[in-house]
LODOMI-401304 format. One record per atom (N, C-alpha, C): residue in one letter; x, y, z. Coordinates in pm, whole numbers, plus 32768, in hexadecimal, padded with zeros to 4 digits. Each point is the difference from the previous one (the first is absolute). Layout:
<nodes>
AXYZ/...
</nodes>
This chain:
<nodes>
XC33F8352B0FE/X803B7FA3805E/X808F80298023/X804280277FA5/X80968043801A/X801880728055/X7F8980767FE7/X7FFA80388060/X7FDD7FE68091/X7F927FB97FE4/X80117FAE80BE/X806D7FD0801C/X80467FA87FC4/X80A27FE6803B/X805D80438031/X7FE7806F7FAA/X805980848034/X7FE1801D806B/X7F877FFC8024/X7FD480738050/X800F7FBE807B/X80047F577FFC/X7FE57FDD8063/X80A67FFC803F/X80547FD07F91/X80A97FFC8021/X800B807B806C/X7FAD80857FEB/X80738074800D/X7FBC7FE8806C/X7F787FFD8022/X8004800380AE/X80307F8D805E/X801E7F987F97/X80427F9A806B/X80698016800F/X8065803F7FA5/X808180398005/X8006804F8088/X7F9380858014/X800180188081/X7FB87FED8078/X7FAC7F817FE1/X7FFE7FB38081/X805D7FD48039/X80307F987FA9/X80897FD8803D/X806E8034801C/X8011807A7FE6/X80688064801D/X80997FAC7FA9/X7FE47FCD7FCF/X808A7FD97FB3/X805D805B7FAD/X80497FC67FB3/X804380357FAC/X7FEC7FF47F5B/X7FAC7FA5800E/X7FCA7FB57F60/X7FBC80967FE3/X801C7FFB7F7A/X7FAC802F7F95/X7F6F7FB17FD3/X7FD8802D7FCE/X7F567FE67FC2/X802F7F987FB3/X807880477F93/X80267F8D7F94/X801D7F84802D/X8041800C808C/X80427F838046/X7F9D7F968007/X7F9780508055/X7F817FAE8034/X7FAF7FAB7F79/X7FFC804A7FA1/X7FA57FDF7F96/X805A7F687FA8/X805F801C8034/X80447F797FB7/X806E80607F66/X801980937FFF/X8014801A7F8F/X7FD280557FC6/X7F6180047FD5/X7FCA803E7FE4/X800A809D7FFF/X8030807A7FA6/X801780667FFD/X7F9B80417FF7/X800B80658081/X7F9480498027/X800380A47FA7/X7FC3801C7FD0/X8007808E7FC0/X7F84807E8022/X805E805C8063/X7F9F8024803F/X7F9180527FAA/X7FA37FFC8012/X7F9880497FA7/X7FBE807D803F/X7FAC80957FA2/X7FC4804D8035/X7F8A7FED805B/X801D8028809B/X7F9E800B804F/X80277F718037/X80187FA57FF4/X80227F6A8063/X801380318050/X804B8043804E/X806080358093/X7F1F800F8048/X7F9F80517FA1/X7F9F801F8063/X7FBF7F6C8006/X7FE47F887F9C/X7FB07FAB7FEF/X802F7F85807C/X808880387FFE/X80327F5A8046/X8047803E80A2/X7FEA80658039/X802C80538059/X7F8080028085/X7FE47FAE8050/X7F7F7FFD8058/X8046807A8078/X7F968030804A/X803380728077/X80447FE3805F/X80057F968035/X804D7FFA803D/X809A80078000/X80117FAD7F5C/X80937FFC7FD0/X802D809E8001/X7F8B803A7FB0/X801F80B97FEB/X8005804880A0/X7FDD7FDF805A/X8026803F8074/X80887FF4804B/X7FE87F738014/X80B77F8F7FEF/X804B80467FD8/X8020802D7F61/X804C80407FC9/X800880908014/X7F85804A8002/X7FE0808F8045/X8071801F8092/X7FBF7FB18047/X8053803880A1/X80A67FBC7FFD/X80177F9C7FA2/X809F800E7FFA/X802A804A7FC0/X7FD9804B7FB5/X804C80557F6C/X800580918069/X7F6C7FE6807C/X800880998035/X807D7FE08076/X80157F928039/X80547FFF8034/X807C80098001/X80127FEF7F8F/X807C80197FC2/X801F80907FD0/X7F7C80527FE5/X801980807FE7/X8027804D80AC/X7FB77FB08074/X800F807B8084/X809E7FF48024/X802B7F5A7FFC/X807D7FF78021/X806E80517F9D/X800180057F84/X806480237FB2/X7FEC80C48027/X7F87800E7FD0/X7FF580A3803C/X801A802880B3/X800C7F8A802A/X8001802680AB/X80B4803C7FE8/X803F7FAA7FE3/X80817FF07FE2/X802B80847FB4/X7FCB801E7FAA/X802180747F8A/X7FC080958078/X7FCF7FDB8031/X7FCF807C8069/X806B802D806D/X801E7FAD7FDF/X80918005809F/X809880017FC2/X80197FBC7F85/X808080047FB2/X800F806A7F9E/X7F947FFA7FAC/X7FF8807C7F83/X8044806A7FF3/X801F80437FAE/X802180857FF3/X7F8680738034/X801880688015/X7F90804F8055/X7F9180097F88/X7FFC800E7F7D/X7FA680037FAB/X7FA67F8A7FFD/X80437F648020/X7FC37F807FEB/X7FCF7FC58083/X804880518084/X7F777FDE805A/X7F8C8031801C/X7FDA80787FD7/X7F9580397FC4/X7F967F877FC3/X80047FF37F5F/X7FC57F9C7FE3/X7FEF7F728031/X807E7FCF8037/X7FDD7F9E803A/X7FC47FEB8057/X7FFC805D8050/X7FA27FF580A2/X7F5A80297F9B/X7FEB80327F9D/X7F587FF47FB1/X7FFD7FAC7FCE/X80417F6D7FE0/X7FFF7F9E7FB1/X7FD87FB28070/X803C80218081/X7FD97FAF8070/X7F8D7FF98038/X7FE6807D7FEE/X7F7880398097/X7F8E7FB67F95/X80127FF07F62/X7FA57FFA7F87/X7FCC7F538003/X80847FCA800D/X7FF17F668005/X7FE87FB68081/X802A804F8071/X7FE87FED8088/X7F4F80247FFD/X7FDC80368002/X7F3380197FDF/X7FCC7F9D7FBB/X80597FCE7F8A/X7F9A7FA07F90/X80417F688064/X805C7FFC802F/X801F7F99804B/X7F7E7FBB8070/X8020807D803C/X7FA27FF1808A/X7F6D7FE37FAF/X7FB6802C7F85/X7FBC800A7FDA/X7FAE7F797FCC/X80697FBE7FE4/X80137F867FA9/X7FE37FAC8070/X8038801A8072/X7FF77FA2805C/X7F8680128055/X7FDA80597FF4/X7F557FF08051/X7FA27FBC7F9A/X800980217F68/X7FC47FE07FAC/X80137F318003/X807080047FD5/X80347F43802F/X7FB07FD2807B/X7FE880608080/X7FF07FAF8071/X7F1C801A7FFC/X800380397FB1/X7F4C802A7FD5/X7FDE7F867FCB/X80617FC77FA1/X7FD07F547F98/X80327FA18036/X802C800380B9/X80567F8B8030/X808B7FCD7FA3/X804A80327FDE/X80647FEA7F83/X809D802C8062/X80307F7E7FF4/X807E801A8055/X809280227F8B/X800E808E7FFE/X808280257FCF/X80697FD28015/X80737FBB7F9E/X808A800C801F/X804780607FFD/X804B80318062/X802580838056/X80647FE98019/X8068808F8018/X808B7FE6800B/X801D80778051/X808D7FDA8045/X8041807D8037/X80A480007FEF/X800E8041800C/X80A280187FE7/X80687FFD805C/X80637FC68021/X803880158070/X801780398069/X7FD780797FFA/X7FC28073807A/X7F7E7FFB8038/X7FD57F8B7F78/X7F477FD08041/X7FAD80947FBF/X7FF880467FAA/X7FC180547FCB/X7FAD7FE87FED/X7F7A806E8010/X7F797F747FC0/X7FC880627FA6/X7F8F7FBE7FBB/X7FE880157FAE/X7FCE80C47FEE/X7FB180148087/X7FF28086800F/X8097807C7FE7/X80777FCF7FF7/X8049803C8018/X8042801B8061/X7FF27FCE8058/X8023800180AB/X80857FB17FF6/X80468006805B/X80567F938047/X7FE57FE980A4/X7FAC7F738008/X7FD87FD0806A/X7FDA7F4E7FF4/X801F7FE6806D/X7FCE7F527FE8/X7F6E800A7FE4/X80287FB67F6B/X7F5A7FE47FC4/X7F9B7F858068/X7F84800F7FF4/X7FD57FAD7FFE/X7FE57F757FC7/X7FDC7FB87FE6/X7FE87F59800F/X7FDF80387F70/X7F93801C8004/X7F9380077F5C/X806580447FC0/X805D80438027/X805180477F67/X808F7FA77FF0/X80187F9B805B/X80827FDC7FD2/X7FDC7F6B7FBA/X80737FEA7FA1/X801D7FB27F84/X7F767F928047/X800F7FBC7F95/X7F967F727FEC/X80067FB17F6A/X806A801C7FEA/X801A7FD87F75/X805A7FA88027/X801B7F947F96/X804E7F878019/X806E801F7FC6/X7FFB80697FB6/X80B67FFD7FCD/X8049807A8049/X80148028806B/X805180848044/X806F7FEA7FFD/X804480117FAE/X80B18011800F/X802F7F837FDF/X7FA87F897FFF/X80387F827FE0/X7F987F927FC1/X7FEE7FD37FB5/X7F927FAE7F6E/X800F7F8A807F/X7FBA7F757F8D/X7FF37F9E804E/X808B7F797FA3/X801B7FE0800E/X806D7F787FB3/X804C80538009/X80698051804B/X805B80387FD8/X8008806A7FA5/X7F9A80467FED/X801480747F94/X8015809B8064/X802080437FD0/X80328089805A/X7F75802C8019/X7F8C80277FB6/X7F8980008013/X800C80BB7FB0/X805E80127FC2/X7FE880837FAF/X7FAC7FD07F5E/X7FC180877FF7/X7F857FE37FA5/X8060800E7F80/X7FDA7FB57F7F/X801D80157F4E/X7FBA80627FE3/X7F85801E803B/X7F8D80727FFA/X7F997FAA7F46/X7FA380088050/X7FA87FAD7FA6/X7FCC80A47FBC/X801B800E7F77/X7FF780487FA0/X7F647FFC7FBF/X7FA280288000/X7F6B80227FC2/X7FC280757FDB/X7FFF80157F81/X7FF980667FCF/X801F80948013/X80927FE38037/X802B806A8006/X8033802880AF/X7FC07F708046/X7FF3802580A2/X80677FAF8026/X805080198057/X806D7FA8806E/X7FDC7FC88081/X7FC47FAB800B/X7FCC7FC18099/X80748043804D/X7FCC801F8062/X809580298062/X7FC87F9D809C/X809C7FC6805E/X80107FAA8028/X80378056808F/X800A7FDB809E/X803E80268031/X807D7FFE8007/X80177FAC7FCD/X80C6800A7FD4/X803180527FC7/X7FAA805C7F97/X8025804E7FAD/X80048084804B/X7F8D801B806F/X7FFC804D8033/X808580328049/X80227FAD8043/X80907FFB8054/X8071800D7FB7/X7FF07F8C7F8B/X808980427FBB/X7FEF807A7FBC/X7F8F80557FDC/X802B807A7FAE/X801E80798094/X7FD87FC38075/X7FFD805F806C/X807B7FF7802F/X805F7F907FEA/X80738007802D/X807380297F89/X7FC67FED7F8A/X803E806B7F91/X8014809A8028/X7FA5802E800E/X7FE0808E802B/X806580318066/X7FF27FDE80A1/X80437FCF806D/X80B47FFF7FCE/X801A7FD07F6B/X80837FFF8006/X802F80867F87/X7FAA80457FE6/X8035806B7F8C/X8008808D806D/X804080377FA9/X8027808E8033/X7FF680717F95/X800D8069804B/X7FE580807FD1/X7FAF7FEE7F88/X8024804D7FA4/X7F9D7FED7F75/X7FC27FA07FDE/X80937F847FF7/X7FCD7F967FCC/X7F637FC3806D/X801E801B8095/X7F6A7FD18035/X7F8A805B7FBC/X7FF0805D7FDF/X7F8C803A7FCF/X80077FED7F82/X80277FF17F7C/X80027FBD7FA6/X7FCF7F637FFD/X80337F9F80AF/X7FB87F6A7FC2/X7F8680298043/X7FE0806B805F/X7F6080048048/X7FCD7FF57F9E/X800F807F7FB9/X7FAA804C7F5F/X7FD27F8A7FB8/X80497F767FA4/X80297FB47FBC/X7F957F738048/X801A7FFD8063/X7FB57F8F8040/X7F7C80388011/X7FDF807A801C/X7F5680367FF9/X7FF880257FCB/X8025801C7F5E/X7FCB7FF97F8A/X7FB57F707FE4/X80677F9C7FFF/X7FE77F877FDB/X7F857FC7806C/X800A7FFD8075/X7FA17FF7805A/X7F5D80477FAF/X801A80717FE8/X7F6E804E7FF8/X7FF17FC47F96/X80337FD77F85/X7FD97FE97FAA/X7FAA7F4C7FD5/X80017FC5804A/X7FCA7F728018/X7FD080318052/X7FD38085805C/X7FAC7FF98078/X7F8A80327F7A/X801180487FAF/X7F9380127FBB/X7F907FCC7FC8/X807E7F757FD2/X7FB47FB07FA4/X7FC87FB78035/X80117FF08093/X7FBA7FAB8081/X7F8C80558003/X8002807B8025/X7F96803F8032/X7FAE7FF07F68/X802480327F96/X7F9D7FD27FAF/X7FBF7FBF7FE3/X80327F8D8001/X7FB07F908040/X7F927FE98060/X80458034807D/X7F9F8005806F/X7F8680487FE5/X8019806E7F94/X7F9E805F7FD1/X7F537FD37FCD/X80427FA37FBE/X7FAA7F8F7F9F/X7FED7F898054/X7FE67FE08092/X7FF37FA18043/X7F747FE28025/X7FB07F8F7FFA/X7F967FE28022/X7FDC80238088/X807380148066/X7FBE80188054/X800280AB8041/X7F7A80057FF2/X7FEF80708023/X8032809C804D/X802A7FA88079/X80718064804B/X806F7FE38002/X80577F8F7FCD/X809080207FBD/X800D80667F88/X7F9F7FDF7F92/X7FDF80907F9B/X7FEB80638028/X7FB180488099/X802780738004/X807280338048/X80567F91802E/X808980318068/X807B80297F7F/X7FC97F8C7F9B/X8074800C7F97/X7FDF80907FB9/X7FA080047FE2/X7FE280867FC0/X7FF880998037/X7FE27FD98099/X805F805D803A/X80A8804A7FFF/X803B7F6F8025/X808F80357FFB/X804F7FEA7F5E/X7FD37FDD7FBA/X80327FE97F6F/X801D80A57FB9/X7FA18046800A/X801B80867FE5/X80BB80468076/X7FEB7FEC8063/X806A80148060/X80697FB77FCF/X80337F807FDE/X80637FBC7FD1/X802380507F79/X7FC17FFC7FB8/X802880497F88/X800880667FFA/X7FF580938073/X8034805D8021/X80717FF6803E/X80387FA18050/X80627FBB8026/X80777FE57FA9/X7FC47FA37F8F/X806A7FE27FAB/X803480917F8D/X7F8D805A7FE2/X8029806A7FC3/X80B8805E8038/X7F938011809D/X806380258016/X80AB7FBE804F/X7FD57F917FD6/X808E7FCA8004/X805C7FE87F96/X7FD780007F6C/X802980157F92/X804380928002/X7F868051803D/X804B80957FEA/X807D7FC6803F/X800C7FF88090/X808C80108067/X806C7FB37F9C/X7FDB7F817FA2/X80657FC57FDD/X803780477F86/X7FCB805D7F9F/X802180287FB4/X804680918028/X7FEC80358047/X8036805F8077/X80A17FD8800C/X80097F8D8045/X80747FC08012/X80A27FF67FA5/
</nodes>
């Protein structure tokens, strides 16, 4: 029964797009995340949800690192792009195959998810109730709901780590690229692992597709940071 509570807190947590924690919702109750929960209590849609923002956040931050970088780091960044720009677009034919409407984002230049800069269409821009601003007065930036190991990521977060970026220079910008897509790939994993182990059939093979690619990804971004 405790585990149904959980399970049910964390997706109402992101239904409602709030700021509450699970613990909040439950009255208290301390949640301790356990092995494999992230796959038991994780339905596809949430894992796609989270899929095409984590990739969106990878085209924008690498769009950026492609054009600012040092000549060694726009190299990789423009393959981090063209990589997540494919599973993007990918994600999104797959979403529009199960009728499943994505929350989608663009960045102030309107970047979309392919990697482009062009006015998105209707179906790719936001639909989420918290964009830049919550509901009672809250700023509408995420606490990041923590599950075994995973960080829900929020469009607020997106923007503010994109306008982090946007303000560093020389080294220090390729040092926070490196640092933020480390951390990025690394909850993209444990997502995709997830997705790996998903009942439904063709989210398991999209995840198990690109899950091998992310973690060639993150290898070699460890290299660049230890490089550094």
């Amino acid at each position: 029964m405790k585990n149904i509570k959980t399970a049910f807190a964390f997706l109402l947590t992101i239904s409602l797009g709030t700021n509450l924690s699970a613990h909040d919702i439950l009255g208290g109750i301390p949640i301790q995340p356990k092995s494999g929960m992230l796959q038991e209590v994780l339905p596809p849609e949430v894992f796609m949800n989270q899929a095409l923002l984590y990739g969106l956040k990878a085209t924008q931050m690498s769009g950026i690192a492609a054009q600012n970088g040092s000549p060694k780091l726009k190299g990789f960044a423009q393959t981090l792009l063209d990589a997540h720009a494919q599973a993007n677009t990918e994600l999104l034919a797959l979403a529009k195959s199960k009728n499943i409407t994505l929350t989608a984002s663009k960045n102030e230049e309107g970047q979309r998810p392919d990697g482009r800069v062009d006015s998105a269409p209707t179906t790719l821009q936001d639909t989420s109730r918290n964009q830049n601003q919550g509901e009672a007065g809250n700023t509408g930036q995420a606490k990041g709901v923590m599950l075994n190991g995973f960080a829900m990521l929020r469009n607020a977060d997106i923007q503010q780590s994109v306008n982090k970026l946007k303000d560093a220079k020389g080294q220090d910008f390729d040092q926070a690229y490196i640092a933020s897509s480390i951390q990025d790939h690394q909850n993209l994993i444990v997502l995709f692992e997830a997705g790996s182990k998903s009942s439904d059939a063709a989210v398991k093979k999209y995840a198990r597709k690109y899950l091998p690619k992310f973690k060639t990804h993150l290898t070699q971004l460890n290299a660049m940071a230890k490089a550094k």
